[in-house]
N, C-alpha and C positions, 0 to 999 in steps of 0.2 A: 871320510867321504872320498869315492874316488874320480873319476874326472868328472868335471862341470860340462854341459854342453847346454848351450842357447840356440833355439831355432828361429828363423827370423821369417817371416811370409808375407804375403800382401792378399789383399780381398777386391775386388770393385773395380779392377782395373781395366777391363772389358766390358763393362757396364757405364751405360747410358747418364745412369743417373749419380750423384756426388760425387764425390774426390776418390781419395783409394784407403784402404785403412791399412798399417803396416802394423805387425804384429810382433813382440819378442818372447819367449816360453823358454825358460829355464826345466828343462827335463825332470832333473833331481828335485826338484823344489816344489815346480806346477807355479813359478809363479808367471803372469802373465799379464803384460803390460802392451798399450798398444796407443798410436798417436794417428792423425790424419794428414795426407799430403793432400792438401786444397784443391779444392776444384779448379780454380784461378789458374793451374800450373794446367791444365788438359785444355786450355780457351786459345784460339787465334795464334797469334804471338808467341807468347810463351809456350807454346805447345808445340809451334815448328821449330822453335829455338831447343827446343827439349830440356828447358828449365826443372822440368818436374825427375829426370835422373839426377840432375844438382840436390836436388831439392828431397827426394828419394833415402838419398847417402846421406843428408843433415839428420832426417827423421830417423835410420835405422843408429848411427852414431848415439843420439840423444836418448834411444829406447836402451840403449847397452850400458849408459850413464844413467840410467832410471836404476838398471838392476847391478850395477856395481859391479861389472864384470871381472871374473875374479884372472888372476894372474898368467894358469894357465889354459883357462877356458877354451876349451873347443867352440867356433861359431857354424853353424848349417845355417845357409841362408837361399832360398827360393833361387831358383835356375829363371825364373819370370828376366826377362829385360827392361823392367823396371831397377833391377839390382846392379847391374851391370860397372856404373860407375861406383855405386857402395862398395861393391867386390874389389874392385882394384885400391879404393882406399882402405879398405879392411886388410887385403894383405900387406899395405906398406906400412901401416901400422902395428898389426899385431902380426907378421907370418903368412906366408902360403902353408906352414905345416899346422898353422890350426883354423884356415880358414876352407869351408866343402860349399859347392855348389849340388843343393839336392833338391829331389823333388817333394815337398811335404805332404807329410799326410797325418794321420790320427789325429790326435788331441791338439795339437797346435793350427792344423788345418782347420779343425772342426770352431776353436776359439777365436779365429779370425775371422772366419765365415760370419758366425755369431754378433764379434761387434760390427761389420760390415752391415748386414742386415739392421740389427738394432738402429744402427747408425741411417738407414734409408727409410726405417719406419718412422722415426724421429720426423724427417719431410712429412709424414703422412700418405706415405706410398706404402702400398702391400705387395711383397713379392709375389711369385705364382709359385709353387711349389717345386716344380722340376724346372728351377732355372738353370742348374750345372747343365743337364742333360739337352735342353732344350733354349739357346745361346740366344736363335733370332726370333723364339716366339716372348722372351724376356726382353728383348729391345723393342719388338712393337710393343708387347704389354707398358713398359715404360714410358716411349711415348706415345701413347694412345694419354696416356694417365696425366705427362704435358701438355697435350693437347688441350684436355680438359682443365688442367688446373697451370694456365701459361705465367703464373705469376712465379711459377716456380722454378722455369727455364734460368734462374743462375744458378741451379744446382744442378744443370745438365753439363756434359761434358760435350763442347760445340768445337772442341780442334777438332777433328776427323772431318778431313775436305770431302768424303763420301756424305756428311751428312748437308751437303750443300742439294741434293737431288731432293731431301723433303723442305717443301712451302714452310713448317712451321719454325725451323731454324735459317735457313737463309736470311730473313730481313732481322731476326734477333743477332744472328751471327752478325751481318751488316754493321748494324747500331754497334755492338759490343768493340769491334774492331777501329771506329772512331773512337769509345770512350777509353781502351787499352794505349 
């Protein structure tokens, strides 16, 4: 077999609603493993602090020890700024010459996507169909769907000081920020 390469991506991370799903996909193999960075790390606090790049770089590490990376493994890992601090510990670990910052796509885009979704239906939320294409009519359908069902506002992502302009996260943002 000739070289290994693992691709690494993320899903959710401009979405309103849960945490983000980090994704790894071994080429040669098609295996694919994938873990969640908590919504907890996108809230108040932890979110201006930017715990969730900490927190990022632990998940993509633990997905590469899921798949036993092999020696001389080539890694591609997402250009997203989510990866940012992963990338630098990746190269001091294994090389700048087997670490690539790229943009994904195919099969491994397509499997992240996948558990991403799976992963917001589980809430019992229903995406809209052209959510790639169509960014802000996906964050009203989202919280419109909070709105409706507020029980579920811990599985919103409430750091983004822009979401202080809507009523329905300001007094939960409020509360969450004494309980953090």
């Amino acid at each position: 077999m000739g070289l290994l390469t693992i691709i690494v991506d993320d899903a959710g991370i401009g979405d309103l609603l849960f945490g983000v799903v980090i994704a790894a996909f071994r080429c040669e193999t098609q295996e694919f493993t994938y873990d969640i960075l908590d919504v907890k790390y996108f809230r108040s606090s932890r979110f201006r602090s930017k715990e969730y790049l900490n927190q990022a770089s632990k998940v993509v590490f633990q997905l590469l020890g899921k798949l036993q990376i092999k020696k001389d493994e080539q890694i591609q890992i997402c250009k997203g700024y989510v990866f940012d601090k992963a990338v630098n510990r990746l190269i001091e670990v294994y090389g700048s010459s087997r670490v690539d910052r790229i943009k994904v796509t195919g099969e491994p885009q397509r499997l992240t996507e996948i558990a991403y979704l799976d992963e917001i239906r589980n809430l019992g939320y229903e995406p809209i169909e052209e959510r790639d294409e169509k960014k802000a009519k996906s964050f009203f359908h989202m919280m419109n769907w909070l709105r409706k069902n507020p029980e579920k506002l811990i599985y919103a992502k409430t750091g983004w000081p822009r979401l202080q302009r809507y009523g329905l996260f300001r007094s939960y943002c409020q509360k969450q920020s004494i309980e953090d």
